[in-house]
Gaussian input, Z-matrix of N, CA and C with variables (Angstrom, degrees):
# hf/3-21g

backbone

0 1
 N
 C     1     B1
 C     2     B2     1     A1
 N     3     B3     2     A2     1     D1
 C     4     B4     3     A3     2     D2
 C     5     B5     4     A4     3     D3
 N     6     B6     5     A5     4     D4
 C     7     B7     6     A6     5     D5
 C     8     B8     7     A7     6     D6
 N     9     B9     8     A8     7     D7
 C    10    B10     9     A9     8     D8
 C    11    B11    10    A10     9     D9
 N    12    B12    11    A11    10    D10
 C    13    B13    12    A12    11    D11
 C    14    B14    13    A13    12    D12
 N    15    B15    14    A14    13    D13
 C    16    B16    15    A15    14    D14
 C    17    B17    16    A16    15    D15
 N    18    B18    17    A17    16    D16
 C    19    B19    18    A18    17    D17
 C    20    B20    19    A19    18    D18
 N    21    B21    20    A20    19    D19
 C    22    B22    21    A21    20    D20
 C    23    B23    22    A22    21    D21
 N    24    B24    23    A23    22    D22
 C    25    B25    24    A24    23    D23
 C    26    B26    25    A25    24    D24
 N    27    B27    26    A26    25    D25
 C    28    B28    27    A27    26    D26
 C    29    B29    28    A28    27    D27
 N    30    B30    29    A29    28    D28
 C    31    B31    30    A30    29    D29
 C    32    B32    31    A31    30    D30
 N    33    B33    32    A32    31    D31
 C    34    B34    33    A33    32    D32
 C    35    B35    34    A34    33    D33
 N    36    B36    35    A35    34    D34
 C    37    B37    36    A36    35    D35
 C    38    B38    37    A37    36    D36
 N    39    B39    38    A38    37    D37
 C    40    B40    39    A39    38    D38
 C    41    B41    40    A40    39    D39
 N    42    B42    41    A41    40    D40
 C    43    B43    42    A42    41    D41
 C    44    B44    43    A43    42    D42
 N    45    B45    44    A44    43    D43
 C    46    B46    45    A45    44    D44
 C    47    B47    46    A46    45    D45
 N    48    B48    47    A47    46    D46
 C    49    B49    48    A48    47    D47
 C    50    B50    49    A49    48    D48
 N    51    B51    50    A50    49    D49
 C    52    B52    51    A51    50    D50
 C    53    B53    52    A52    51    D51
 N    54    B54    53    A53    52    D52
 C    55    B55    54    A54    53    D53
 C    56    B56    55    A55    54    D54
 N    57    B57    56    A56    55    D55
 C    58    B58    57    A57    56    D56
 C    59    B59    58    A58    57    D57
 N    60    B60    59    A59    58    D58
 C    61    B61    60    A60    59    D59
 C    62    B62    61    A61    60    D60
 N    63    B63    62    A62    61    D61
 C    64    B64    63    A63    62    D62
 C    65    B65    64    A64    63    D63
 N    66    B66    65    A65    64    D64
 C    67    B67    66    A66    65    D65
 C    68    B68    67    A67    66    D66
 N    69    B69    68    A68    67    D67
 C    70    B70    69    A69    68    D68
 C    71    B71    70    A70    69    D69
 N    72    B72    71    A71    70    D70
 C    73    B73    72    A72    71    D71
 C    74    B74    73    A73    72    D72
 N    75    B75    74    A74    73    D73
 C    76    B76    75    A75    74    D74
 C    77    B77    76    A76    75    D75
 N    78    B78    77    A77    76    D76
 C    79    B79    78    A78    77    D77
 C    80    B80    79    A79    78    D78
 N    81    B81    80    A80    79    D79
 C    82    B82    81    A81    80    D80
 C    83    B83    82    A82    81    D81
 N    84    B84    83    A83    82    D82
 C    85    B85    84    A84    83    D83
 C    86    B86    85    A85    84    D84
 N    87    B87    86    A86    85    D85
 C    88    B88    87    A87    86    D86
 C    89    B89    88    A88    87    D87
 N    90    B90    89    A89    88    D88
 C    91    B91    90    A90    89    D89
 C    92    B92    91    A91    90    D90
 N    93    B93    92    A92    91    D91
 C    94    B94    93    A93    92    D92
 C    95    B95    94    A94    93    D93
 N    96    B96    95    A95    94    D94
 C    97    B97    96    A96    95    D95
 C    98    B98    97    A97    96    D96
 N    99    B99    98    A98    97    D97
 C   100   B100    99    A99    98    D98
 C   101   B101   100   A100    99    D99
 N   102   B102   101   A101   100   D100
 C   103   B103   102   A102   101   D101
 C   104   B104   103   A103   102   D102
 N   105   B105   104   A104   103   D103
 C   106   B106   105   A105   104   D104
 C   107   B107   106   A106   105   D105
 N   108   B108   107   A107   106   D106
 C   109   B109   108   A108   107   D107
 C   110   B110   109   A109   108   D108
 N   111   B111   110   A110   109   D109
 C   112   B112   111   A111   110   D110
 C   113   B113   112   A112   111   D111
 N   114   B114   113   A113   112   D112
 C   115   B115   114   A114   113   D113
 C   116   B116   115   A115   114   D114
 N   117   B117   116   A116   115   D115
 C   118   B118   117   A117   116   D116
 C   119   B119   118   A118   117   D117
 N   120   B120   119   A119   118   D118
 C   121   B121   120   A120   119   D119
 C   122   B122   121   A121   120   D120
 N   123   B123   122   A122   121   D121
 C   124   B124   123   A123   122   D122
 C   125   B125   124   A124   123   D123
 N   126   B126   125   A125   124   D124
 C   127   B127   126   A126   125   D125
 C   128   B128   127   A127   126   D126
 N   129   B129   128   A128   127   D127
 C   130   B130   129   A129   128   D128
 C   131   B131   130   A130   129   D129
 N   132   B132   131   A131   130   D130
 C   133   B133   132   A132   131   D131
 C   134   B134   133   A133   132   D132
 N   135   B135   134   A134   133   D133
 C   136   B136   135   A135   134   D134
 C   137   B137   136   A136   135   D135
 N   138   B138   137   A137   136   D136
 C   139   B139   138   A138   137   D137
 C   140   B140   139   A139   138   D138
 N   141   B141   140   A140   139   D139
 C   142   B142   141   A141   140   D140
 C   143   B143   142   A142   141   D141
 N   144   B144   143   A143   142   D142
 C   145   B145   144   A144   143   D143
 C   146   B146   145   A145   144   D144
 N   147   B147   146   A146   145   D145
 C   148   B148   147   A147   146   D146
 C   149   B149   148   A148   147   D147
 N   150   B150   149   A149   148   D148
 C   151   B151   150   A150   149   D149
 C   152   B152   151   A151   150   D150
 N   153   B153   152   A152   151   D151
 C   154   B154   153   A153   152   D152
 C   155   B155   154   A154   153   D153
 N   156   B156   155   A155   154   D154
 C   157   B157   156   A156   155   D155
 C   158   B158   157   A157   156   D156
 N   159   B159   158   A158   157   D157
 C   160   B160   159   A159   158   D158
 C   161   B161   160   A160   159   D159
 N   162   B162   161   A161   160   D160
 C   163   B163   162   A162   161   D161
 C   164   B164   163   A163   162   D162
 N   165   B165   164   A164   163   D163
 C   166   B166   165   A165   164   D164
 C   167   B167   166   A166   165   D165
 N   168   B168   167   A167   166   D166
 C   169   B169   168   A168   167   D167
 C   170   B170   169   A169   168   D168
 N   171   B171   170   A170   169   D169
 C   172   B172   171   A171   170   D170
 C   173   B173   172   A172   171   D171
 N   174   B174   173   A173   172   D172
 C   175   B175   174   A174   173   D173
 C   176   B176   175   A175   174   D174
 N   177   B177   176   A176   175   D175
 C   178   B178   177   A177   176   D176
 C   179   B179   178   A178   177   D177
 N   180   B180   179   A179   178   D178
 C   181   B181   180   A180   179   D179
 C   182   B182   181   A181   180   D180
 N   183   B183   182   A182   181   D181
 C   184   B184   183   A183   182   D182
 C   185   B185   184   A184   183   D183
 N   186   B186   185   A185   184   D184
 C   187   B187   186   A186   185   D185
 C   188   B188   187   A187   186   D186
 N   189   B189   188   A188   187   D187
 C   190   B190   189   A189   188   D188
 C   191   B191   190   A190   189   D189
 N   192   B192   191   A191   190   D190
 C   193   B193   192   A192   191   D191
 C   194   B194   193   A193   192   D192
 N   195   B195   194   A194   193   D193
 C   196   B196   195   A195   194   D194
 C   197   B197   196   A196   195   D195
 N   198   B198   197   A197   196   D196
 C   199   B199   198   A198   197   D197
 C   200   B200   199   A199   198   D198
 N   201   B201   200   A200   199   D199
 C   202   B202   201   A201   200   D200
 C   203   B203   202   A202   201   D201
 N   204   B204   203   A203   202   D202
 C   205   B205   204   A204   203   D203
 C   206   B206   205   A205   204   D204
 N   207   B207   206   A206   205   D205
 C   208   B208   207   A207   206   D206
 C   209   B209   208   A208   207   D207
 N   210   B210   209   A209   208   D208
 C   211   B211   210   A210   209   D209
 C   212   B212   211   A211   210   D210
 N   213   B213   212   A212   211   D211
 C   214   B214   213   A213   212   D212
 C   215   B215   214   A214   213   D213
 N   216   B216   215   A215   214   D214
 C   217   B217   216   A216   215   D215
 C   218   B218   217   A217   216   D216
 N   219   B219   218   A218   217   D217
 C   220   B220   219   A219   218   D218
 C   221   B221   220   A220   219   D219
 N   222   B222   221   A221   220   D220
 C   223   B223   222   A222   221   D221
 C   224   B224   223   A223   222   D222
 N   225   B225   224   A224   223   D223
 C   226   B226   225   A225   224   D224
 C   227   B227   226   A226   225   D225
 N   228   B228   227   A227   226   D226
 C   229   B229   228   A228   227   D227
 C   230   B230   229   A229   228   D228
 N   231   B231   230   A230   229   D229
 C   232   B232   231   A231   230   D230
 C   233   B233   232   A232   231   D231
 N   234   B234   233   A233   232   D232
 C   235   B235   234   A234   233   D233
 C   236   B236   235   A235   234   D234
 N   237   B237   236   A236   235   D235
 C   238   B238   237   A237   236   D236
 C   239   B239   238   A238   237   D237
 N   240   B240   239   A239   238   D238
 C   241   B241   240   A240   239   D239
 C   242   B242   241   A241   240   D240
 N   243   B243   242   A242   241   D241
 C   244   B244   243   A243   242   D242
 C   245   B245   244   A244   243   D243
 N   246   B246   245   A245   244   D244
 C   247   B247   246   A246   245   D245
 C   248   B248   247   A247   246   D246
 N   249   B249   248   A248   247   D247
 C   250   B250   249   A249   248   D248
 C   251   B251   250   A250   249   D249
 N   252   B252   251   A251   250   D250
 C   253   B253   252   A252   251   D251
 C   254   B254   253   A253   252   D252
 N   255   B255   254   A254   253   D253
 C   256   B256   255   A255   254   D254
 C   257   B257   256   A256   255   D255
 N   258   B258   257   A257   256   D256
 C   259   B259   258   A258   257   D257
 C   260   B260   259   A259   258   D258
 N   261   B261   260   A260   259   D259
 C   262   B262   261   A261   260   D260
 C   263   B263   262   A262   261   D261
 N   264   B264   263   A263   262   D262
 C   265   B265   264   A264   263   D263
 C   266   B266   265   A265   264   D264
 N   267   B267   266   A266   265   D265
 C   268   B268   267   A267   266   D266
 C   269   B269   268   A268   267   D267
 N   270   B270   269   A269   268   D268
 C   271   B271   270   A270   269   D269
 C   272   B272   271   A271   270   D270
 N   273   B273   272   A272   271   D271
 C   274   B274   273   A273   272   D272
 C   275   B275   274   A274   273   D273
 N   276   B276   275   A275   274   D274
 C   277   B277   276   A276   275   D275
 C   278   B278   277   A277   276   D276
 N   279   B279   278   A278   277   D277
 C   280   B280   279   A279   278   D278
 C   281   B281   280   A280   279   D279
 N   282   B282   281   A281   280   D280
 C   283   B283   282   A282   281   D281
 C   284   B284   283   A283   282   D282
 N   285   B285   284   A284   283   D283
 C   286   B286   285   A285   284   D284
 C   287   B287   286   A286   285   D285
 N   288   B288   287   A287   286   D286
 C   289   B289   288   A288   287   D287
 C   290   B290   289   A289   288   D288
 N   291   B291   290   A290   289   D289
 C   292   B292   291   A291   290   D290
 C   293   B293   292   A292   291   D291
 N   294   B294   293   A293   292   D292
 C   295   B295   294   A294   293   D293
 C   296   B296   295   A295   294   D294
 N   297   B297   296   A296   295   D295
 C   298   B298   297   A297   296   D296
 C   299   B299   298   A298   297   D297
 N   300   B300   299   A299   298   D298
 C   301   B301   300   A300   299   D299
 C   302   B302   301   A301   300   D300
 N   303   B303   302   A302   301   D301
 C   304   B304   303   A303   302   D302
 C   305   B305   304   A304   303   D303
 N   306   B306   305   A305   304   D304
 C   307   B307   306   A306   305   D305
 C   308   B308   307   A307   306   D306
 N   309   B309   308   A308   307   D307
 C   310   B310   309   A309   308   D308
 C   311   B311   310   A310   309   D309
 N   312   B312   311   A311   310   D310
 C   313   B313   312   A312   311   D311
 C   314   B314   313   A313   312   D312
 N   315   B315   314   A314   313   D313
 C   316   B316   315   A315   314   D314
 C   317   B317   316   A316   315   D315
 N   318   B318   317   A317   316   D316
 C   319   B319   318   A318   317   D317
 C   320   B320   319   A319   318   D318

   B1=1.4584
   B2=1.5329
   B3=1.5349
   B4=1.1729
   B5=1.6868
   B6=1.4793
   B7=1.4700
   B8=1.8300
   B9=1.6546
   B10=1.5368
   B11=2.0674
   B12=1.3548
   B13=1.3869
   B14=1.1885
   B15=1.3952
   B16=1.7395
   B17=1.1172
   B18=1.3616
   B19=1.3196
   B20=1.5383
   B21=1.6050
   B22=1.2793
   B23=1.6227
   B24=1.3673
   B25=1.3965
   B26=1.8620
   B27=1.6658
   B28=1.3592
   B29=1.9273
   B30=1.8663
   B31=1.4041
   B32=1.4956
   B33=1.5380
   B34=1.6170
   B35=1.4670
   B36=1.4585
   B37=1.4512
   B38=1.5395
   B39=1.6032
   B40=1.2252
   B41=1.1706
   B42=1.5965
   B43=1.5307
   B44=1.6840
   B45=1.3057
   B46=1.5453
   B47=1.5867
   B48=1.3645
   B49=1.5936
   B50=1.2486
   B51=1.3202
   B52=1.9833
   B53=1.5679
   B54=1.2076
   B55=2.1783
   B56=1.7130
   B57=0.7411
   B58=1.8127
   B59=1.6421
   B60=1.4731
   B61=1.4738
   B62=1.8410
   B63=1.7476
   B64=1.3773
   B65=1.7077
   B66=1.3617
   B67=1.6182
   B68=2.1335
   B69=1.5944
   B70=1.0864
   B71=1.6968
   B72=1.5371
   B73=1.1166
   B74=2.0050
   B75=0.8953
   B76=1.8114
   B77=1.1437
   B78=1.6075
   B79=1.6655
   B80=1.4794
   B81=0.9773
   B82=1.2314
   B83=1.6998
   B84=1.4625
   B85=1.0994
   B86=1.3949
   B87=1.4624
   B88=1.4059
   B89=1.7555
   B90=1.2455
   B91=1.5394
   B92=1.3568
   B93=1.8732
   B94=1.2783
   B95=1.5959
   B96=0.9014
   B97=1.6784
   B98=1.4766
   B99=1.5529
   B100=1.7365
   B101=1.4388
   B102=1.2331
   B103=1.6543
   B104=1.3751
   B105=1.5164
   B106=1.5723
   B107=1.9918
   B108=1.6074
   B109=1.6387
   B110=1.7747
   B111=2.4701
   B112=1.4249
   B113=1.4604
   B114=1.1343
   B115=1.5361
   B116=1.7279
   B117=1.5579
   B118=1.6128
   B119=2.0034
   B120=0.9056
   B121=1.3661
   B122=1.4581
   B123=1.4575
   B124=1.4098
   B125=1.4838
   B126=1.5905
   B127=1.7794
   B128=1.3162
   B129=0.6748
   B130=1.6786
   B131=1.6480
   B132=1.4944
   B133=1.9520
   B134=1.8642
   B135=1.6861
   B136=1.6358
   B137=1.7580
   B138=1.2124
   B139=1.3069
   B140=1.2658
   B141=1.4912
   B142=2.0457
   B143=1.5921
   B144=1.3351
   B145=1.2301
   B146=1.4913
   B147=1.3020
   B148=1.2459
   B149=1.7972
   B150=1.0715
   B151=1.6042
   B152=1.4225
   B153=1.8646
   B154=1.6695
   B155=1.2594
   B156=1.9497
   B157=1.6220
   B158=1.7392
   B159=0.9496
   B160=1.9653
   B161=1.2961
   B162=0.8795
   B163=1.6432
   B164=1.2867
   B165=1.9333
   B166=1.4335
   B167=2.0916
   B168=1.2202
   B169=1.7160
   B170=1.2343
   B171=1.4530
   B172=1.6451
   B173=1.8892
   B174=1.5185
   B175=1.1750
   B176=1.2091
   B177=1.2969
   B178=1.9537
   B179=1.1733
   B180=1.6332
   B181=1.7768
   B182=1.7157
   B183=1.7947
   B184=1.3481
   B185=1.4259
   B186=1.8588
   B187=1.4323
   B188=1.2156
   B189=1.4356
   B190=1.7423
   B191=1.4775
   B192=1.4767
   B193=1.8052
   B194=0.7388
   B195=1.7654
   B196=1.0742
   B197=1.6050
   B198=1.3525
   B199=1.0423
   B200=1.6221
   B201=1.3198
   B202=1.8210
   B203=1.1340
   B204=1.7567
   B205=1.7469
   B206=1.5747
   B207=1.3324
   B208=1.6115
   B209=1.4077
   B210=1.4910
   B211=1.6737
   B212=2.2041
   B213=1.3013
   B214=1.2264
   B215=1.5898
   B216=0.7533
   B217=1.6972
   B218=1.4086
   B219=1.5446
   B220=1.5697
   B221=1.8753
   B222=1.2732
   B223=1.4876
   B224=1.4707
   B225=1.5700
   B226=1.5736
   B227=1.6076
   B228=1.0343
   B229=0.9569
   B230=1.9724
   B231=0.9058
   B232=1.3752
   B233=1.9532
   B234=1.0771
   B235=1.3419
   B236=2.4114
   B237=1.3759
   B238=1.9753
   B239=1.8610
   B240=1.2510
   B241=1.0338
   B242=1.6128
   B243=1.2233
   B244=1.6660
   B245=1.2440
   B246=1.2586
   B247=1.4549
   B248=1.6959
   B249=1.6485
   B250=0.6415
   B251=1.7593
   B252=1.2588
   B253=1.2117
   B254=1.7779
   B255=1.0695
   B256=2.0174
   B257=1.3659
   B258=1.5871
   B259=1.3760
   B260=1.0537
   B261=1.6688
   B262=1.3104
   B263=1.4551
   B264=1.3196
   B265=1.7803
   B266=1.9320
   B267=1.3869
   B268=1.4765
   B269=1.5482
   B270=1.4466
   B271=1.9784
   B272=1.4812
   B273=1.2887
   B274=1.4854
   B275=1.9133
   B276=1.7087
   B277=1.4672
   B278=1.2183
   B279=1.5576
   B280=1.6251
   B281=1.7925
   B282=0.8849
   B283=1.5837
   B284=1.3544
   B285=1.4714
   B286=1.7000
   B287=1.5137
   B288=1.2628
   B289=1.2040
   B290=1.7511
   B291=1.3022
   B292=1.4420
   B293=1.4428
   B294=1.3728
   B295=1.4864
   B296=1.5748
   B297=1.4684
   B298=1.0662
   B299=1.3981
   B300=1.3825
   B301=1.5303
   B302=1.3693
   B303=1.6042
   B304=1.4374
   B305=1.5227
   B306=1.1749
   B307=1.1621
   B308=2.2479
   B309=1.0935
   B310=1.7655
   B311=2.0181
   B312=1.8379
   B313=1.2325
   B314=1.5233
   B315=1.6376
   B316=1.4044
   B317=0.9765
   B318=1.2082
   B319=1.8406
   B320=1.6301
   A1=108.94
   A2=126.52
   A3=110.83
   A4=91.87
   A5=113.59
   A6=126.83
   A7=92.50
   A8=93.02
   A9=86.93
   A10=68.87
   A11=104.03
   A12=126.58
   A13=113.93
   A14=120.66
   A15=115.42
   A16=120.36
   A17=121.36
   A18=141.55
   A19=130.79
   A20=129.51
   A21=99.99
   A22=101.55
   A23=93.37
   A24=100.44
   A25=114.71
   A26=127.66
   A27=94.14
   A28=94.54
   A29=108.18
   A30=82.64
   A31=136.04
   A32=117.66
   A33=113.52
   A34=110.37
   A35=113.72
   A36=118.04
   A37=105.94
   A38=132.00
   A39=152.57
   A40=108.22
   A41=147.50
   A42=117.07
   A43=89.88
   A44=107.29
   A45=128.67
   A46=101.02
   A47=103.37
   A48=115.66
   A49=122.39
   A50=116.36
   A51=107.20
   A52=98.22
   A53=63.51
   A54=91.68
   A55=96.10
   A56=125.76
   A57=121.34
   A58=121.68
   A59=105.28
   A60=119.56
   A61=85.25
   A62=99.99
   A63=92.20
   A64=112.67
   A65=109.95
   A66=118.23
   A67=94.30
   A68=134.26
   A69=100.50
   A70=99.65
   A71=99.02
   A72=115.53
   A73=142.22
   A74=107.03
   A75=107.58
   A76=122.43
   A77=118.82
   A78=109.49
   A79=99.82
   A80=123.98
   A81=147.75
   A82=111.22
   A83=115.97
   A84=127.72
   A85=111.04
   A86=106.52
   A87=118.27
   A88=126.86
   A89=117.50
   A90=108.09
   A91=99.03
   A92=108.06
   A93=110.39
   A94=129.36
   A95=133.24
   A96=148.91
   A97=79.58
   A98=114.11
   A99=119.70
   A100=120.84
   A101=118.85
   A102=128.18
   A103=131.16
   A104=94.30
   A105=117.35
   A106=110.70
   A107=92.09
   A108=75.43
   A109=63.88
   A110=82.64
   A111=81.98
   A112=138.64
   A113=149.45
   A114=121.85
   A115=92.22
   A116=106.06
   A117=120.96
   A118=93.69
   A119=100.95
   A120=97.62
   A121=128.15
   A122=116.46
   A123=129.97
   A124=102.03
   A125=116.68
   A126=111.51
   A127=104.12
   A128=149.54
   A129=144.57
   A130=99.28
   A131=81.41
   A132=90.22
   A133=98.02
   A134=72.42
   A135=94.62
   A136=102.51
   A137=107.25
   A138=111.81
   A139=98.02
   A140=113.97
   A141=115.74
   A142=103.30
   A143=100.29
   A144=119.55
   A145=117.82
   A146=139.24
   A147=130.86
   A148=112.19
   A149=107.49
   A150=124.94
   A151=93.78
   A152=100.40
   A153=105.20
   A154=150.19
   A155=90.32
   A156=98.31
   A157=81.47
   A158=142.97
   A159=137.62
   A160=100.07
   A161=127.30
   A162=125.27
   A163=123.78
   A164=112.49
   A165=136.59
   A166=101.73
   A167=112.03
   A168=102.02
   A169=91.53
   A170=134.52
   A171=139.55
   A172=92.76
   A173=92.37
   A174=123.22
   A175=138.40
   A176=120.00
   A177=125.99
   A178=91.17
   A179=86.77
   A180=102.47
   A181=99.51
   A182=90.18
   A183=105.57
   A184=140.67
   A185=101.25
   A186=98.19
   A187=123.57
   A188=106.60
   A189=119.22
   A190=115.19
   A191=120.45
   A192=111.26
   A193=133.48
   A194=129.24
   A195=113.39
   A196=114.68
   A197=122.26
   A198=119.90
   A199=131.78
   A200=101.23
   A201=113.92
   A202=136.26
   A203=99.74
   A204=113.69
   A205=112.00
   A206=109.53
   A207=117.17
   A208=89.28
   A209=105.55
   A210=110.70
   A211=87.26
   A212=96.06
   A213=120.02
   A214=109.24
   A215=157.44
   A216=143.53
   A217=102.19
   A218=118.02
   A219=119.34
   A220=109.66
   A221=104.36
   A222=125.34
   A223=98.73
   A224=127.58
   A225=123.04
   A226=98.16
   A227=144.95
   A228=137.60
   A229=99.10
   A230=104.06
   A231=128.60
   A232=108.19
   A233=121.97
   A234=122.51
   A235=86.18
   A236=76.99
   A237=98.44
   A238=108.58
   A239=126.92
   A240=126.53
   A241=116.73
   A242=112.52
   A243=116.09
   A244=94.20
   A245=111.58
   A246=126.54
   A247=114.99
   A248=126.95
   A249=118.41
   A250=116.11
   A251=99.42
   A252=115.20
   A253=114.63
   A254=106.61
   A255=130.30
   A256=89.71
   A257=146.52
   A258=146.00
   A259=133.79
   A260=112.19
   A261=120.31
   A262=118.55
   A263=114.78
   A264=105.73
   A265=102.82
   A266=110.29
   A267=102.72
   A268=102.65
   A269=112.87
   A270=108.63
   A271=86.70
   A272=137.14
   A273=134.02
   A274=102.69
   A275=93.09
   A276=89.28
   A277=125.38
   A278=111.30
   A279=125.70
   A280=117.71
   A281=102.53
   A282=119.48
   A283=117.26
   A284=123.78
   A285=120.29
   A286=102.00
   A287=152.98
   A288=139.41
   A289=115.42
   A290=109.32
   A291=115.97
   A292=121.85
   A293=119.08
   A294=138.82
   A295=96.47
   A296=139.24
   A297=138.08
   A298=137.40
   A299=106.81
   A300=132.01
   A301=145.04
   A302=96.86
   A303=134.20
   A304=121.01
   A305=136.81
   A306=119.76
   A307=91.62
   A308=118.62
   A309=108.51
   A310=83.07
   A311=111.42
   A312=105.72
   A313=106.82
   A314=109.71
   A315=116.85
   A316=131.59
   A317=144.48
   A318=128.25
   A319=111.67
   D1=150.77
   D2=-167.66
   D3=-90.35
   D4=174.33
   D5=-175.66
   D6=-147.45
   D7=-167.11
   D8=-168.05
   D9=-156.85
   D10=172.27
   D11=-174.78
   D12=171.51
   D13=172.56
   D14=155.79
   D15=-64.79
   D16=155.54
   D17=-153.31
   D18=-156.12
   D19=125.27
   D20=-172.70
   D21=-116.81
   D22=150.49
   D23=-155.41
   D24=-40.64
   D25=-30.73
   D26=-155.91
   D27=-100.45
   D28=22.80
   D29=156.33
   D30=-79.59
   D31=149.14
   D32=-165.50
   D33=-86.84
   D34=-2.99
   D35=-177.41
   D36=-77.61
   D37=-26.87
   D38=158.80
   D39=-62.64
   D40=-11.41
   D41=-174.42
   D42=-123.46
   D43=165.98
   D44=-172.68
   D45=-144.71
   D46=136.33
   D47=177.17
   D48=-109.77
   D49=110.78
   D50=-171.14
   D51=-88.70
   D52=124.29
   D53=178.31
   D54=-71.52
   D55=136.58
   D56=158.02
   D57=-98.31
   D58=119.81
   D59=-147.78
   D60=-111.93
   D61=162.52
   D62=-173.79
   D63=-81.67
   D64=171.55
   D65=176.35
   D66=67.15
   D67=29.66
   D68=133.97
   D69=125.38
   D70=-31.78
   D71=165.28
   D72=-51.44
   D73=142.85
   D74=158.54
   D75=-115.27
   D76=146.45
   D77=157.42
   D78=-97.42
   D79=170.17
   D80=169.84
   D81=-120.48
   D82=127.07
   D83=-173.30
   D84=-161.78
   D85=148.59
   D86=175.15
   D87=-63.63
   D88=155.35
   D89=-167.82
   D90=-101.93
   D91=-40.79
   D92=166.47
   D93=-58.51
   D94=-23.75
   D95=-145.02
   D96=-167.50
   D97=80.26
   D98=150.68
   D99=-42.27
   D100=-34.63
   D101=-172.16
   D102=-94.43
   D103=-4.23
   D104=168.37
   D105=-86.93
   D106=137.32
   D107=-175.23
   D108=-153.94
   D109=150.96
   D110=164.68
   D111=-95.69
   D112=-178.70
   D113=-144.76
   D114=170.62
   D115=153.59
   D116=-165.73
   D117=-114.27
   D118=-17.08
   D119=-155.68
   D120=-28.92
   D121=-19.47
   D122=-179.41
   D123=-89.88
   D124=-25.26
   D125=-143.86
   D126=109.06
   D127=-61.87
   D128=-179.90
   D129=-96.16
   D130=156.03
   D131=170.26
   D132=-86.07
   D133=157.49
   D134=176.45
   D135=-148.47
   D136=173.89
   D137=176.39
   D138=-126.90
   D139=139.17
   D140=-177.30
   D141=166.07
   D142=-169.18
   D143=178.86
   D144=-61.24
   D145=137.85
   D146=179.29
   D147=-134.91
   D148=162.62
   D149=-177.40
   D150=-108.94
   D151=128.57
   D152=166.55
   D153=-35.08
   D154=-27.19
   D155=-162.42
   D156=-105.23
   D157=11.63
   D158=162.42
   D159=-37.61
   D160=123.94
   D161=153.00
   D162=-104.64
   D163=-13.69
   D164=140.56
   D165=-27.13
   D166=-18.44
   D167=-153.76
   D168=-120.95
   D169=-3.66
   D170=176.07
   D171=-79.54
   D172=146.71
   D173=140.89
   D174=-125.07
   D175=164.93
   D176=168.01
   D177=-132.32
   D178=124.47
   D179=167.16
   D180=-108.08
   D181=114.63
   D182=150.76
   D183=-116.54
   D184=134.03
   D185=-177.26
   D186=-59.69
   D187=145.23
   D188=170.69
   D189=-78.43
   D190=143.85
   D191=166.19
   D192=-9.35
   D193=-52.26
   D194=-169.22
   D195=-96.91
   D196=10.73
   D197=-177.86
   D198=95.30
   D199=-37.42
   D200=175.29
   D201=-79.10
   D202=-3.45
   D203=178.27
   D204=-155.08
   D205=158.55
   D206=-161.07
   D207=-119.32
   D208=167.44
   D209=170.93
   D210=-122.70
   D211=167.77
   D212=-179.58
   D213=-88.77
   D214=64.25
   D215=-172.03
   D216=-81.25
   D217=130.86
   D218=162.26
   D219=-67.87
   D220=149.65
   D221=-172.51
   D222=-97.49
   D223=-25.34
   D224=174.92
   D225=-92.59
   D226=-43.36
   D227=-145.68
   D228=-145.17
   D229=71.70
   D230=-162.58
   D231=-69.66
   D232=18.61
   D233=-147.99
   D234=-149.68
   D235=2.37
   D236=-175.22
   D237=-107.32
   D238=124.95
   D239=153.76
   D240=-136.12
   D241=162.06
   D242=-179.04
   D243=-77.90
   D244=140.56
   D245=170.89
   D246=-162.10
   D247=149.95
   D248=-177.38
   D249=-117.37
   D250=58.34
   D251=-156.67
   D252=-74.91
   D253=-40.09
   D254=179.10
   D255=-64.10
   D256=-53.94
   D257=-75.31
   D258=82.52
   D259=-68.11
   D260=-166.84
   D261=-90.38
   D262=161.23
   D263=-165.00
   D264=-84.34
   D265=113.29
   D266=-172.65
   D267=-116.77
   D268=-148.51
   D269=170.88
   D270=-147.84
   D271=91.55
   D272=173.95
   D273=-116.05
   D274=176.01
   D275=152.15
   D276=-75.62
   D277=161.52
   D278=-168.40
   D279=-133.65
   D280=133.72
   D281=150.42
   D282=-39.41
   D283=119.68
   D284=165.54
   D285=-60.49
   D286=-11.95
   D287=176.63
   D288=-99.26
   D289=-7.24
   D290=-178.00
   D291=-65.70
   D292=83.77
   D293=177.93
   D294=-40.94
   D295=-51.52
   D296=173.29
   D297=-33.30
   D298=-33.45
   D299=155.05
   D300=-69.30
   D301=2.26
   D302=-170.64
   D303=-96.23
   D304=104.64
   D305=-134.67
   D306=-129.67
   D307=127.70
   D308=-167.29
   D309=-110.59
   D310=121.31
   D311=168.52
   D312=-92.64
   D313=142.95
   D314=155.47
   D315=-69.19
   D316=117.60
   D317=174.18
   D318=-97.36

């Protein structure tokens, strides 16, 4: 299951690469574990193997107000975003004020 913790930057188990999928989308996948991608397909996120046509494994990254961070929204289950709201890194519903759901990419 994926988790979240501190981290220093040049571990690869910490970074994720959004693939750009057509009509708008991202996958999200591991850099360390290429074959891991994150994904709703059960109802909860998981990280694993995925099938092309998943749409459980799409995202839309949308910007927040102020401009400096995106939220994750699932494309199957659209009512889902990553957030680290409990602690742990999950994909539930969210609060418009939930800073937790706010995600700053590095390039």
């Amino acid at each position: 299951a994926p988790s979240n913790t501190t981290i220093l930057l040049d571990w690869l188990s910490a970074r994720w690469t959004l693939d750009p999928v057509e009509g708008g989308y991202v996958r999200l996948h591991s850099v360390w574990k290429p074959e891991q991608y994150l994904h709703v397909e059960n109802g909860y996120l998981e990280s694993g193997a995925i099938l092309p046509e998943w749409t459980s494994a799409l995202w839309v990254m949308e910007t927040t107000g102020n401009g400096f961070f995106v939220r994750f929204r699932n494309a199957w289950r659209q009512d889902l975003y990553l957030n680290v709201e409990s602690g742990n890194l999950q994909a539930t519903a969210i609060a418009p004020d939930w800073i937790s759901a706010d995600w700053w990419l590095l390039h």
